[in-house]
Backbone bond lengths (Angstrom), bond angles and torsions (degrees), N, CA, C in turn:
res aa  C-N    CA-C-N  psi(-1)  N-CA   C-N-CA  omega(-1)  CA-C   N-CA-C  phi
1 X - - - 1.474 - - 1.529 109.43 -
2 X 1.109 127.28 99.61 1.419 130.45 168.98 1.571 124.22 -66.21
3 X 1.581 109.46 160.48 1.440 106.73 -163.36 1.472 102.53 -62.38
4 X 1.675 114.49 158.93 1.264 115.14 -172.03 1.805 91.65 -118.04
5 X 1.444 106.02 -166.88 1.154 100.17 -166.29 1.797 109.04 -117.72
6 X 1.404 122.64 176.27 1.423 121.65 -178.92 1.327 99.54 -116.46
7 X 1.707 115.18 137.38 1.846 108.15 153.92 1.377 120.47 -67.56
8 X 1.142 107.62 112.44 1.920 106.76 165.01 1.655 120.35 -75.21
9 X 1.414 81.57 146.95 1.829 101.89 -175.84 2.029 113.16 -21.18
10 X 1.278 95.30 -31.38 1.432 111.66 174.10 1.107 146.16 -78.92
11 X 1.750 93.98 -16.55 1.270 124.42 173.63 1.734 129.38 107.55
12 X 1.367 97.42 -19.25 1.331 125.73 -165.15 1.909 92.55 -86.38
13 X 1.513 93.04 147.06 1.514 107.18 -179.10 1.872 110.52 -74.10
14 X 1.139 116.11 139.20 1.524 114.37 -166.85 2.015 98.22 -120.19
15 X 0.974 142.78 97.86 1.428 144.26 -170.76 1.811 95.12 -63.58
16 X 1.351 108.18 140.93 1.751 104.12 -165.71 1.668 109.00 -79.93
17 X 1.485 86.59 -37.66 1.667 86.34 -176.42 1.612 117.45 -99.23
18 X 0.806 132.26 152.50 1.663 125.78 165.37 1.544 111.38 -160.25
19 X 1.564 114.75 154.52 1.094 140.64 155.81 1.392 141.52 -45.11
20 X 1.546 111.15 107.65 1.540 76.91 -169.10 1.671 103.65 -147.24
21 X 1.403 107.97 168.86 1.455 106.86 -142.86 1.775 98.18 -116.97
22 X 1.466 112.57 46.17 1.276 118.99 169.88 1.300 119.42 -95.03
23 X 1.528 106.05 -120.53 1.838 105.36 -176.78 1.333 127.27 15.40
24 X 1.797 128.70 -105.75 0.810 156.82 -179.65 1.799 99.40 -50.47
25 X 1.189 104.59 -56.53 1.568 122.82 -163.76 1.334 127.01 -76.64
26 X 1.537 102.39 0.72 1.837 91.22 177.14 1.231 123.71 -106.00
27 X 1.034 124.59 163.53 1.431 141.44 -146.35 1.089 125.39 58.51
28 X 1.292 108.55 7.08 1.760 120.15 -179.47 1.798 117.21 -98.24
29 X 1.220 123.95 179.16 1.822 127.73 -164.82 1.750 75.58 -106.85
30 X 0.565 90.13 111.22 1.877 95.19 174.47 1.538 113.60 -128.67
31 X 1.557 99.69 28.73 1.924 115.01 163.20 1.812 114.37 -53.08
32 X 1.047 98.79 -52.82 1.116 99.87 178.58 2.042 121.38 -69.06
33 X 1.511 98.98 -34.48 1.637 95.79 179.29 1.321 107.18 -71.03
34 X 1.651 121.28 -8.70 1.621 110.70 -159.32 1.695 87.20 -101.25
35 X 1.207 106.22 -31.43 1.693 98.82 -166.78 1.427 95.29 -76.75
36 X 1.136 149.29 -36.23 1.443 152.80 170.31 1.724 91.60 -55.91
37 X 0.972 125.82 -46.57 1.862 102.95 -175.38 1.482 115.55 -71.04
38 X 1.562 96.88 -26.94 2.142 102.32 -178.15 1.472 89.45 -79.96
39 X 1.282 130.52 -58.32 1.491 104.09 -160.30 1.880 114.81 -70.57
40 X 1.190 114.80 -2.65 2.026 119.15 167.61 1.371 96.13 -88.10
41 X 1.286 145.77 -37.01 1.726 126.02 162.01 2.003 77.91 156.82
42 X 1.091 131.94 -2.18 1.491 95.00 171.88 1.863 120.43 -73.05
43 X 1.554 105.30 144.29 1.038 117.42 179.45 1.385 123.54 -98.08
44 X 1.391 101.46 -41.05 1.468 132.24 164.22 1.208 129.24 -53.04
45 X 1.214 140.15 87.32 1.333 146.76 179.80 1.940 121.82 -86.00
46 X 0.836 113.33 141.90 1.584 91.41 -165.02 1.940 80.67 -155.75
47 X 1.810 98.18 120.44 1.296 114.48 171.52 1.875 114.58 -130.71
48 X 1.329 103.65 -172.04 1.665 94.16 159.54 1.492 86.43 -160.84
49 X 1.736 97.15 -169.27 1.449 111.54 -157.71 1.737 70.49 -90.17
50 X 1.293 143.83 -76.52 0.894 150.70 -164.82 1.536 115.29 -12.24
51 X 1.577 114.79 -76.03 1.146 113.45 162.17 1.630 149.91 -30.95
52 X 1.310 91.80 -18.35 1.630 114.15 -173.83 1.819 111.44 38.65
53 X 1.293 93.58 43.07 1.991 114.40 158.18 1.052 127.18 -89.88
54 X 1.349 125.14 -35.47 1.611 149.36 156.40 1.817 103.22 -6.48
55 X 1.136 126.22 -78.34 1.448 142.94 -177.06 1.887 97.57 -50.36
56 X 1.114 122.89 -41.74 1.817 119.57 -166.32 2.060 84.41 -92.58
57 X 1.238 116.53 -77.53 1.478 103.34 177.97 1.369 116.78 -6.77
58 X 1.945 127.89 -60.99 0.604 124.48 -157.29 1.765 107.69 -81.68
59 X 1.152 106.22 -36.71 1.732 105.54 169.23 1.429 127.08 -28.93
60 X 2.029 87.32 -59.31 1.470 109.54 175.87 1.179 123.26 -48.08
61 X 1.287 119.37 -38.40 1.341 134.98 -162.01 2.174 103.85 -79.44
62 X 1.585 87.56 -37.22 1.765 83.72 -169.11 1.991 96.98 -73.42
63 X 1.412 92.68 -20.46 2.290 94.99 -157.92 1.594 82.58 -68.11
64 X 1.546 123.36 -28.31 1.431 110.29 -156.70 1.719 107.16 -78.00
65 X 1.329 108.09 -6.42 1.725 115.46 179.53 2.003 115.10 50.69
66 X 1.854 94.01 18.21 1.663 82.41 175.09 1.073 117.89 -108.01
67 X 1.350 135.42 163.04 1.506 135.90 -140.45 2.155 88.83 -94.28
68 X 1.317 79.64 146.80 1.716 90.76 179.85 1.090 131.20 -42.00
69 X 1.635 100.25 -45.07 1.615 114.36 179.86 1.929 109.61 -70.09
70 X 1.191 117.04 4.10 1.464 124.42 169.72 1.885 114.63 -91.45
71 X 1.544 110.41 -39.28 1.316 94.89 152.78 1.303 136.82 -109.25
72 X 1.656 115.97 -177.17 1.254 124.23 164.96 1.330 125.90 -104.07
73 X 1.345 123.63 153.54 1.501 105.34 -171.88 1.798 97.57 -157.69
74 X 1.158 72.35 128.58 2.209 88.86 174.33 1.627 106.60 -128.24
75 X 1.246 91.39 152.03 1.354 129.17 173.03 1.364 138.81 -167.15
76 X 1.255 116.01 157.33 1.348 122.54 -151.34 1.514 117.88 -116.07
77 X 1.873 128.76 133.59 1.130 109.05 160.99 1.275 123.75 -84.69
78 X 1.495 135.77 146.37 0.734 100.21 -146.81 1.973 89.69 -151.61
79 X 1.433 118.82 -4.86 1.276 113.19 145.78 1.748 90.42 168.01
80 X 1.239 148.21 -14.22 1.515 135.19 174.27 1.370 97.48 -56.75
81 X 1.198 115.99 156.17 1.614 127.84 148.36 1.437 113.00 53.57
82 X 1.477 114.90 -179.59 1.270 109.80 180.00 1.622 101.36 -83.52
83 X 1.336 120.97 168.04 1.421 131.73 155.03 2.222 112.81 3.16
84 X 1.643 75.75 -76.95 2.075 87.45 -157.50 1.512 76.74 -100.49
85 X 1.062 160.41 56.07 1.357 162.69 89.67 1.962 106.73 -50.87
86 X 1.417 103.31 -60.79 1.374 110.82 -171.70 1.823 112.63 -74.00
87 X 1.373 99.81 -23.88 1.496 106.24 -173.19 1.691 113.26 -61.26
88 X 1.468 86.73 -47.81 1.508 114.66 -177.48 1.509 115.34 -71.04
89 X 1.499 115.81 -17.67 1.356 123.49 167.08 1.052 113.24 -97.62
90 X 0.890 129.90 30.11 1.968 136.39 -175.55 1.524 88.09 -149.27
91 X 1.125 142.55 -34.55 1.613 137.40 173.82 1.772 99.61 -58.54
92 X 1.528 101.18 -46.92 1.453 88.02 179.28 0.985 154.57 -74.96
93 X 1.569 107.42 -18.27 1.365 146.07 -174.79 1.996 106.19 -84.82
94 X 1.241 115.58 -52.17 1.519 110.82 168.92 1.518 100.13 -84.97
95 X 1.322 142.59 -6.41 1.254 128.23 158.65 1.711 103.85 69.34
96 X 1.346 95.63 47.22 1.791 122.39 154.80 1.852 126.37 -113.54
97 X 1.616 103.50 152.66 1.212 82.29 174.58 1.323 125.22 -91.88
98 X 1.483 109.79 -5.00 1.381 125.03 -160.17 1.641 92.10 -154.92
99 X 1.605 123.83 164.39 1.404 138.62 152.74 1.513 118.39 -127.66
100 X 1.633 102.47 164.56 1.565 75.93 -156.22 1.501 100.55 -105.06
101 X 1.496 107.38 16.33 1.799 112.09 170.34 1.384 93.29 -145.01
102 X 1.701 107.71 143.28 1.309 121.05 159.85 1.500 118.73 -132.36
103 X 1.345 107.92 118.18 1.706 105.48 -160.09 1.496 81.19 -108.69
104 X 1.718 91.42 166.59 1.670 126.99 170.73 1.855 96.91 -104.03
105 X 1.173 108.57 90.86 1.334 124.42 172.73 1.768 105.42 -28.45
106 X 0.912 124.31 -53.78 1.542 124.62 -178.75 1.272 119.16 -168.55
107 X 1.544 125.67 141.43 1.181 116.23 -162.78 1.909 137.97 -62.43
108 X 1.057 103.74 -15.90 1.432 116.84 148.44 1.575 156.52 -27.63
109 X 1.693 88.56 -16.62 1.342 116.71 -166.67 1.161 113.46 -92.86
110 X 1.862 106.36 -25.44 1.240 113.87 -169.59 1.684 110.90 -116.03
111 X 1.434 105.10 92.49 1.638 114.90 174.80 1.251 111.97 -26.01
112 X 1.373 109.71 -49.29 1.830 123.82 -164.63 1.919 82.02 -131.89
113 X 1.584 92.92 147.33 1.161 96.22 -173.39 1.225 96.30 -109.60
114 X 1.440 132.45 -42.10 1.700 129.49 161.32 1.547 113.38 -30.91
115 X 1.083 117.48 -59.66 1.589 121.07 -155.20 1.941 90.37 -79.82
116 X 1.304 113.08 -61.35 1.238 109.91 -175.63 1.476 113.88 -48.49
117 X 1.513 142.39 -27.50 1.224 133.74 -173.47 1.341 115.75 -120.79
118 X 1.608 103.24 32.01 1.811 121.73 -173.64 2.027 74.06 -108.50
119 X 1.222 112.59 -66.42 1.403 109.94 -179.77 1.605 121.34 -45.44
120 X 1.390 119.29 -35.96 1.590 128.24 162.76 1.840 109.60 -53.53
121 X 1.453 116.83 -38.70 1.329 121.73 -178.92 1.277 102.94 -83.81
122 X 1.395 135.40 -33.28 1.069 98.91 -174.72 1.977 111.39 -108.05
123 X 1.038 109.32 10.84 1.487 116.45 147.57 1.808 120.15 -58.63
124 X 1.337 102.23 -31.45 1.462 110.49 171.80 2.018 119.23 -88.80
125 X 1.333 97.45 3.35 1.232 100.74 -167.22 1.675 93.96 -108.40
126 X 1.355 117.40 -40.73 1.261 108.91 -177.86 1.526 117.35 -95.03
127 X 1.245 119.00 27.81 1.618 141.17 177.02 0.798 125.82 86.87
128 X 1.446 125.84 -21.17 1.736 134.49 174.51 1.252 136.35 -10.22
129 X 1.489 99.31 -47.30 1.766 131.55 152.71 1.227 107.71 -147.25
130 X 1.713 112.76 179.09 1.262 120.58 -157.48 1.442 98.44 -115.39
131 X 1.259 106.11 -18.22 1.874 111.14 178.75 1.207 100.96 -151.55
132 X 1.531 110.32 154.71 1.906 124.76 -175.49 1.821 84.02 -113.45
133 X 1.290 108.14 168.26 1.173 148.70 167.24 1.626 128.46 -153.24
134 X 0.938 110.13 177.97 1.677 139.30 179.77 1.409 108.32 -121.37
135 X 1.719 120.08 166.82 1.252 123.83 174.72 1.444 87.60 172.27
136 X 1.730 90.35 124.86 1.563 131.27 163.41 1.521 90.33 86.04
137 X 1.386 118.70 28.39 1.727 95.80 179.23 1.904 100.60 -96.35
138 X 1.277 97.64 165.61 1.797 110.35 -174.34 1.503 76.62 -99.93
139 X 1.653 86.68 -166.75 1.163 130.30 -155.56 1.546 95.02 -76.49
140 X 1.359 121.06 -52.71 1.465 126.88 -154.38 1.802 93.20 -68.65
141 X 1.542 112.91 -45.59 1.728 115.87 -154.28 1.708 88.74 -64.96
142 X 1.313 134.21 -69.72 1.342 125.43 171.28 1.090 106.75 -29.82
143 X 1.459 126.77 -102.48 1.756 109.05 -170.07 1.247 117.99 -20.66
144 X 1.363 143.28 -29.62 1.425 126.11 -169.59 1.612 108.88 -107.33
145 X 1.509 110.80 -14.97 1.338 112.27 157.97 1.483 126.47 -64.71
146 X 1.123 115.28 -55.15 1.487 122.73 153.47 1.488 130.76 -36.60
147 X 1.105 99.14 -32.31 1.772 102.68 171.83 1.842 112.22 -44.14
148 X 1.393 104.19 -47.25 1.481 108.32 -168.03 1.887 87.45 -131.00
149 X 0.960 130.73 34.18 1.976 113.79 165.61 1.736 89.72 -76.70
150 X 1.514 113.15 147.66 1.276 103.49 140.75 1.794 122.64 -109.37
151 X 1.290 100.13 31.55 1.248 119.26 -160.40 1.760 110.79 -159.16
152 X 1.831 109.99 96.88 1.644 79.77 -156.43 1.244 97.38 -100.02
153 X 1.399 126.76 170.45 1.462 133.25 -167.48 1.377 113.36 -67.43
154 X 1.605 118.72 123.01 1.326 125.85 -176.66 1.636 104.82 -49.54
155 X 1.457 129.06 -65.75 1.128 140.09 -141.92 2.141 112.74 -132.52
156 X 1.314 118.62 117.68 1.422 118.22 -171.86 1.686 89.40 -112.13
157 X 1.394 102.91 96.70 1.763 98.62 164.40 1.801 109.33 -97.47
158 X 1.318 94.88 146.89 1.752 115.93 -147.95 1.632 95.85 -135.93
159 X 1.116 110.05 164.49 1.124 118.75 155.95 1.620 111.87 -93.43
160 X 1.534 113.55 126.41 1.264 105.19 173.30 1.397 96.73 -168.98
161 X 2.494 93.52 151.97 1.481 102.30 -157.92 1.901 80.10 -164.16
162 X 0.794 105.92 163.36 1.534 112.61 -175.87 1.925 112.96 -59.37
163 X 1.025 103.16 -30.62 1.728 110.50 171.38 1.426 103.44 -73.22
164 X 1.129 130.90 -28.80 1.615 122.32 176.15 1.355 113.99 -96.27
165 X 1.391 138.72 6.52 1.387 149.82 -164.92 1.012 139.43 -62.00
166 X 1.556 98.43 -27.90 1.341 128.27 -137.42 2.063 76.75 -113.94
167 X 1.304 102.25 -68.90 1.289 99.75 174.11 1.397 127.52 -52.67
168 X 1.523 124.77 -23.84 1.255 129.81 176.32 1.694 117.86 -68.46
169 X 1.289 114.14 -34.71 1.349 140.15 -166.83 1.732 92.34 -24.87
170 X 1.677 98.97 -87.46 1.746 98.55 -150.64 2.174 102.90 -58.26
171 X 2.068 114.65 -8.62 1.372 79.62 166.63 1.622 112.79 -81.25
172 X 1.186 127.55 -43.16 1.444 127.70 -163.21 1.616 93.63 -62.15
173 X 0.873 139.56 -33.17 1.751 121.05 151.74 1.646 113.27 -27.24
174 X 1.469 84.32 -79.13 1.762 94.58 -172.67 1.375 113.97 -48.38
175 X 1.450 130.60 -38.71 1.354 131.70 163.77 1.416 125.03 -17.86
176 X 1.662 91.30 -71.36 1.288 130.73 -165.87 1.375 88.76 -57.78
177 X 1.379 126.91 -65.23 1.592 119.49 -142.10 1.466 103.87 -86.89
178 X 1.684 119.32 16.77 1.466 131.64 -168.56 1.405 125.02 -125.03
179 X 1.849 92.99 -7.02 1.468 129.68 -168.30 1.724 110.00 47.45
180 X 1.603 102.98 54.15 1.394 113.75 168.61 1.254 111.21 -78.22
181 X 1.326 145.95 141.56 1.376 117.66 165.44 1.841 96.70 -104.48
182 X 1.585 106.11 156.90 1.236 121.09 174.17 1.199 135.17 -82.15
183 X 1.127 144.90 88.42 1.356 132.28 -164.74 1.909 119.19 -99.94
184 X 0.858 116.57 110.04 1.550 128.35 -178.87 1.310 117.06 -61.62
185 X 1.131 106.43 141.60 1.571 115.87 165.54 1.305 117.99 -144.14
186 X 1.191 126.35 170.02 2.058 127.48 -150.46 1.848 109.93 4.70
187 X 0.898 101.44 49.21 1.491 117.97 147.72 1.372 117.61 -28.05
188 X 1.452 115.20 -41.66 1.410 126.75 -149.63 1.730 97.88 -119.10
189 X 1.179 113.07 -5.67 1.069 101.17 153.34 1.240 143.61 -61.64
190 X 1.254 124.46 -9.30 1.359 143.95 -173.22 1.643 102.47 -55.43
191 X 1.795 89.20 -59.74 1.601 74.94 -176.71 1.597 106.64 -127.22
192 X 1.250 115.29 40.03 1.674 106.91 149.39 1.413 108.82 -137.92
193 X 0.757 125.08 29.28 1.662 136.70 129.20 1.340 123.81 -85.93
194 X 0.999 110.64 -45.38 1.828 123.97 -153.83 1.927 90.66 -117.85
195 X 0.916 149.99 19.37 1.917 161.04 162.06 1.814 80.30 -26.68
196 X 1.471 96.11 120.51 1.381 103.18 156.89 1.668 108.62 123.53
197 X 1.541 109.07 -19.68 1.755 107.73 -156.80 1.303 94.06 -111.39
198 X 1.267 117.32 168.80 1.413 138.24 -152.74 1.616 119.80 -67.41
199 X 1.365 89.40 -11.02 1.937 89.86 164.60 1.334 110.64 -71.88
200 X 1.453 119.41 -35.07 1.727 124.71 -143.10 1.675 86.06 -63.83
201 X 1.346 136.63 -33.05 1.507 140.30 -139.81 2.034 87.85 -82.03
202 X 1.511 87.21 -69.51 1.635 96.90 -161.24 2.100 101.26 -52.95
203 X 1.582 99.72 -35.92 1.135 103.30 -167.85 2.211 107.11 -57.41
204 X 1.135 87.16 -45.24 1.760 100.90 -178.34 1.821 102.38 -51.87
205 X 1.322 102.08 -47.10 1.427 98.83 -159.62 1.591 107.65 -82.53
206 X 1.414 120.49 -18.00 1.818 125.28 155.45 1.204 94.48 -38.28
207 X 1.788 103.72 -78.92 1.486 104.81 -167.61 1.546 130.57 -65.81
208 X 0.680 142.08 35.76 1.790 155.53 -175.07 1.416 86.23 -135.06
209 X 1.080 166.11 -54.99 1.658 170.96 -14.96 1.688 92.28 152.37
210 X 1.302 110.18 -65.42 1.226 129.86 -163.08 1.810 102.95 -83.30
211 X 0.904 114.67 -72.19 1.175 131.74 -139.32 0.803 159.58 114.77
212 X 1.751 109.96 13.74 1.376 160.79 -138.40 1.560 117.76 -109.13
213 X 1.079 107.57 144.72 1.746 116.22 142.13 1.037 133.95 -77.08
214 X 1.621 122.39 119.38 1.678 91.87 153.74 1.574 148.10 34.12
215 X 1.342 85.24 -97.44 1.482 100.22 -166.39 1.683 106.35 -82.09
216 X 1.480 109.78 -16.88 1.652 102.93 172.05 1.418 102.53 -90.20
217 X 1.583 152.13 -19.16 1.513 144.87 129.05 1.465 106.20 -7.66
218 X 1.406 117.78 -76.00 1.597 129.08 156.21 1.550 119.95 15.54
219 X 1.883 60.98 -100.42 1.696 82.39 -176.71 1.678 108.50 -65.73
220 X 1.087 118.49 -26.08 1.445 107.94 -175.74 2.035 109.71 -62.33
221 X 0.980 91.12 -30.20 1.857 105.02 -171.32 1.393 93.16 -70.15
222 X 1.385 112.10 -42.51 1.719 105.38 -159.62 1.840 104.12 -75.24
223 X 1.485 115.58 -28.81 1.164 102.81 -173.27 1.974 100.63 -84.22
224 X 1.118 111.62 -21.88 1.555 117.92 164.20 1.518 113.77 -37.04
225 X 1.384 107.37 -14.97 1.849 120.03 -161.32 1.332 98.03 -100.83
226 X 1.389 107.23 -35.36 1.366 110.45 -171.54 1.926 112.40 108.49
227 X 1.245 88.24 -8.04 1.426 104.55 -164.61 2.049 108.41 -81.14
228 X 1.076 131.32 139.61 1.298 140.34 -179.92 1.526 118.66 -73.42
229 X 1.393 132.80 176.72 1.369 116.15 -173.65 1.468 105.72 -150.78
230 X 1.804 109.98 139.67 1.264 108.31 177.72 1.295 112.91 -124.05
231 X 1.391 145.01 82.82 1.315 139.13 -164.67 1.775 110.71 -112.07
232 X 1.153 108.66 -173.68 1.469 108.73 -175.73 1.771 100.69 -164.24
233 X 1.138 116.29 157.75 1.678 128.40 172.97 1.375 100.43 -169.42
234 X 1.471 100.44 123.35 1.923 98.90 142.32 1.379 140.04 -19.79
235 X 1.705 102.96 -50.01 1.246 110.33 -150.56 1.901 104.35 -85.01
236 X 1.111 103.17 149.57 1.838 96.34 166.83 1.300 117.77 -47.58
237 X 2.005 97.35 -57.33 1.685 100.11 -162.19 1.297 115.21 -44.02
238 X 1.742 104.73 -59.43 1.571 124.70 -166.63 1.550 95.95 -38.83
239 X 1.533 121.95 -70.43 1.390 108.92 -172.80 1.501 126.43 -51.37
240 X 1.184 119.69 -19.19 1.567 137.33 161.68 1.321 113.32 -51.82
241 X 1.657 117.21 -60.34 1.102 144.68 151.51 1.692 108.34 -22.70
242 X 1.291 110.69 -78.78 1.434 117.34 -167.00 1.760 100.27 -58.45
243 X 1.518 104.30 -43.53 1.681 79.40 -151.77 1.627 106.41 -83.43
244 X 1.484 120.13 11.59 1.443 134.44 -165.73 1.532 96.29 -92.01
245 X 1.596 130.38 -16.73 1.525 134.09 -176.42 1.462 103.41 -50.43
246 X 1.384 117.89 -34.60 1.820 120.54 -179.13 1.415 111.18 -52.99
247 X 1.263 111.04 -39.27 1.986 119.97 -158.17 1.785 96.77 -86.23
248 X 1.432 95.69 -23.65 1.917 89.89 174.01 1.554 121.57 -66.59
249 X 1.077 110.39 163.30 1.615 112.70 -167.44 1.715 91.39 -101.28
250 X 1.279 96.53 138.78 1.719 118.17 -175.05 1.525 100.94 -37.35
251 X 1.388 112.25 164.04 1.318 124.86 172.87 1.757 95.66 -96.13
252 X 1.267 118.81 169.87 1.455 112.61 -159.98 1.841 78.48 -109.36
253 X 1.307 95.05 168.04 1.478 116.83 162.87 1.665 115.51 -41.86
254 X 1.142 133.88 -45.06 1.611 152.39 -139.53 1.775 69.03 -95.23
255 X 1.273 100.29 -64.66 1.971 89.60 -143.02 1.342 97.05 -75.43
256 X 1.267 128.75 -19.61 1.753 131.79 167.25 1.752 108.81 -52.11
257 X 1.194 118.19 -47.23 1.377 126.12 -175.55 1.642 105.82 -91.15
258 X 1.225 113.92 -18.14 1.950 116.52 178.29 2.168 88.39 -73.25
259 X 0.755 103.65 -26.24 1.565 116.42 -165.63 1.984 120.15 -72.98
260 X 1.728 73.82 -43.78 1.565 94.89 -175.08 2.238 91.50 -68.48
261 X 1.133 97.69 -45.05 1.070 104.00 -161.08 1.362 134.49 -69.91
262 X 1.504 88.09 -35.19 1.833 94.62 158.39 1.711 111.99 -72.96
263 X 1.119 116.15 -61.34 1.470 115.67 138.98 1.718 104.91 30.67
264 X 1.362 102.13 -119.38 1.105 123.76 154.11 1.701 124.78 -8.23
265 X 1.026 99.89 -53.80 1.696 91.79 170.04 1.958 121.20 -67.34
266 X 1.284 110.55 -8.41 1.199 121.20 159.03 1.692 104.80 96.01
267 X 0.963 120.87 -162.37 1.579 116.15 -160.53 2.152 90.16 -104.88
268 X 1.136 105.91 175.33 1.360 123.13 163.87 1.176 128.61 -27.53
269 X 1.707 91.23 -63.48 1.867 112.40 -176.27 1.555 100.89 -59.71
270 X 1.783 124.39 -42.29 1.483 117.37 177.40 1.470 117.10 -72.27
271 X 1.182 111.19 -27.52 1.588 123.25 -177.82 1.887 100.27 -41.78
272 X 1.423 100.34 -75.40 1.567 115.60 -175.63 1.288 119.85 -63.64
273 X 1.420 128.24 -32.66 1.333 131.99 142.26 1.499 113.14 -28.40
274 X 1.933 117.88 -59.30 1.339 94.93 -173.30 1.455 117.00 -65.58
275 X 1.355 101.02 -49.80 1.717 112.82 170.65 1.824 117.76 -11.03
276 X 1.663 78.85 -71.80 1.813 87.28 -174.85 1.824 121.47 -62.43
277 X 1.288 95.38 -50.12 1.688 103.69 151.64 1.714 117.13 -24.04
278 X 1.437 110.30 -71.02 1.535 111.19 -170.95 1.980 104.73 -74.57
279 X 1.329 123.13 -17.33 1.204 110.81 170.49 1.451 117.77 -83.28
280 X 1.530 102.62 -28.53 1.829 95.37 164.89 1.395 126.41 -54.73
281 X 1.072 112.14 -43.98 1.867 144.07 -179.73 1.697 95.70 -27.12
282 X 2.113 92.05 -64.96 1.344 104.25 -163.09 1.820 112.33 -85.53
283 X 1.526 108.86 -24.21 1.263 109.04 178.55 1.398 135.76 -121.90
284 X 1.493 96.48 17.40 1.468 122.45 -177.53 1.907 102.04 16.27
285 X 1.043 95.11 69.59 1.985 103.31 -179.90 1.655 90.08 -102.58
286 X 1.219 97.40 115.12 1.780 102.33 163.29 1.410 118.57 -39.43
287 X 1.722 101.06 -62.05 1.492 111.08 171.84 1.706 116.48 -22.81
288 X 1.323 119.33 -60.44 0.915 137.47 -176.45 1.428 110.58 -53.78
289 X 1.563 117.64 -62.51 1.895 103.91 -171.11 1.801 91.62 -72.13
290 X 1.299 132.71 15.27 1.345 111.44 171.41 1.884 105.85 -96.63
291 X 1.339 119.36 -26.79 1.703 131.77 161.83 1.765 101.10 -62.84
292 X 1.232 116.28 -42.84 1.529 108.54 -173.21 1.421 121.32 -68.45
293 X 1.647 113.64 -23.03 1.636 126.33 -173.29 1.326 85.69 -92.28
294 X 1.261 134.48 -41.78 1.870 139.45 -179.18 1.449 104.59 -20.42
295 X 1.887 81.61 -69.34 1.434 118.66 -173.72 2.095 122.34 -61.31
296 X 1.146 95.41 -17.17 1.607 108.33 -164.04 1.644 83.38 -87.79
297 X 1.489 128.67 -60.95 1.355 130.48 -160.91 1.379 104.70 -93.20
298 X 1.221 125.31 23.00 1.719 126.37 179.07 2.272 75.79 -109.59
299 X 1.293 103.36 -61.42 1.739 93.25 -175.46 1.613 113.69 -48.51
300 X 1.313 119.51 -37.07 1.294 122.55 -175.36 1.106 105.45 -75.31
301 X 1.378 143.36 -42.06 1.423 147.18 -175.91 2.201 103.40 -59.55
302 X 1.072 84.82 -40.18 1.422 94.17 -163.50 1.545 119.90 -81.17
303 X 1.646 95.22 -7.47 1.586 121.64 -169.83 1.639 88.72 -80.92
304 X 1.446 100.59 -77.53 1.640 107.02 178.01 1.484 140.21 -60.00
305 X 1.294 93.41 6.07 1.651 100.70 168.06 1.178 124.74 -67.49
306 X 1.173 110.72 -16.68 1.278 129.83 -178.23 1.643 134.33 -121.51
């Protein structure tokens, strides 16, 4: 049973899972990784201007010979040109006339958030795309976008993974009660970035439970949130892998909240941070706050990699 799709605030069908050609993948010809995700069942394509994938997406899309109305396709502005300057340069480059998501890559972009997302509405008014979004905004940039949207953003893709959860909470509330939908990204970082911290335990024992992997535990938790998913791999299997998380049998309540909870204790890099922290306290060893700053900019390094 493959992923099915969500109605957005707009009305328009939103596919849950999709492909996407960031992280690992940008600046690279990634024709071939995208046409390898449409022909295993992804529909969902997910680029930005940023990435400079836009031009291979669109390749992919003509080698795959399937009619338009079969995929989906997002992209992001993401700092060239104005707004419908950039829209229109990403229309040309995947060689569409329209997409059917257009996100604000991060909130930064927009000096004024009125004027900047009056131009997002009316990119959606004259067909450009079929739905606007946001991406990487908190809690505060929505609330103050909303003040004046007359049009509020279908879709807020975030980074999110059980170590950030805890902090995500009161936005995926606000989402929810705004009919935002959530869309995830490095999800899976939790535990192949971070291998070693207190999710990997509860996460193993879902999957042994299940019959599972890893990374479909993951994804199974993340759609438990309610939240949507944007991942990407080289490999065939993995995408086999990913889009097979539907046919698994739910994670139960217990291991959803065993999840939240390791979660919460934060990844590795914070783990030893606290550690070293409470041994300075007691042994004020220089040595030590020089392992703790190690440790502070090994988490920060590892934050922005992504």
């Amino acid at each position: 049973m493959p992923f099915g799709t969500i109605t957005l605030n707009d009305g328009n069908e939103f596919p849950i899972i999709a492909f996407g050609t960031g992280s690992t993948m940008k600046f690279k010809d990634v024709t071939d990784y995208v046409g390898q995700a449409i022909e295993n069942g992804f529909s969902h394509i997910d680029t930005a201007q940023f990435y400079q994938t836009e031009t291979y997406v669109g390749l992919a899309i003509k080698e795959s010979g399937l009619p338009r109305s079969s995929l989906y396709i997002t992209t992001k502005y993401s700092y060239v040109g104005s707004p419908r300057q950039a829209i229109q340069q990403s229309l040309n480059k995947i060689g569409l006339s329209y997409v059917d998501l257009y996100l604000v890559h991060e909130p930064g972009l927009f000096s004024d958030f009125e004027s900047g997302w009056q131009k997002f509405e009316k990119m959606k008014k004259d067909g450009l795309t079929r739905s606007i979004g946001v991406s990487n905004f908190v809690l505060e940039d929505l609330q103050k976008l909303l003040k004046t949207a007359v049009t509020k953003p279908a879709v807020n893709q975030i980074q999110f993974h059980p170590y950030n959860y805890a902090s995500h909470k009161a936005l995926l509330a606000y989402c929810a009660k705004q009919g935002i939908i959530v869309q995830a990204y490095g999800s899976l970082n939790s535990i192949t970035q971070n291998p070693g911290g207190p999710v990997d335990a509860v996460v193993n024992a879902a999957a042994r439970r299940i019959g599972a992997t890893p990374n479909q535990v993951i994804f199974s938790w993340v759609r438990s949130k309610g939240v949507a998913i944007v991942t990407t791999s080289r490999s065939k299997e993995r995408l086999q892998e990913y889009l097979a998380v539907e046919d698994l049998p739910p994670l139960t309540a217990e291991e959803i909240a065993a999840i939240d909870a390791a979660g919460a204790k934060g990844p590795p890099s914070q783990l030893v941070v606290a550690r070293l922290a409470m041994q300075c306290k007691f042994e004020r060893s220089s040595s030590l706050v020089i392992w703790l700053a190690i440790a502070i900019i090994f988490g920060f390094a590892t934050f922005f990699m992504f």
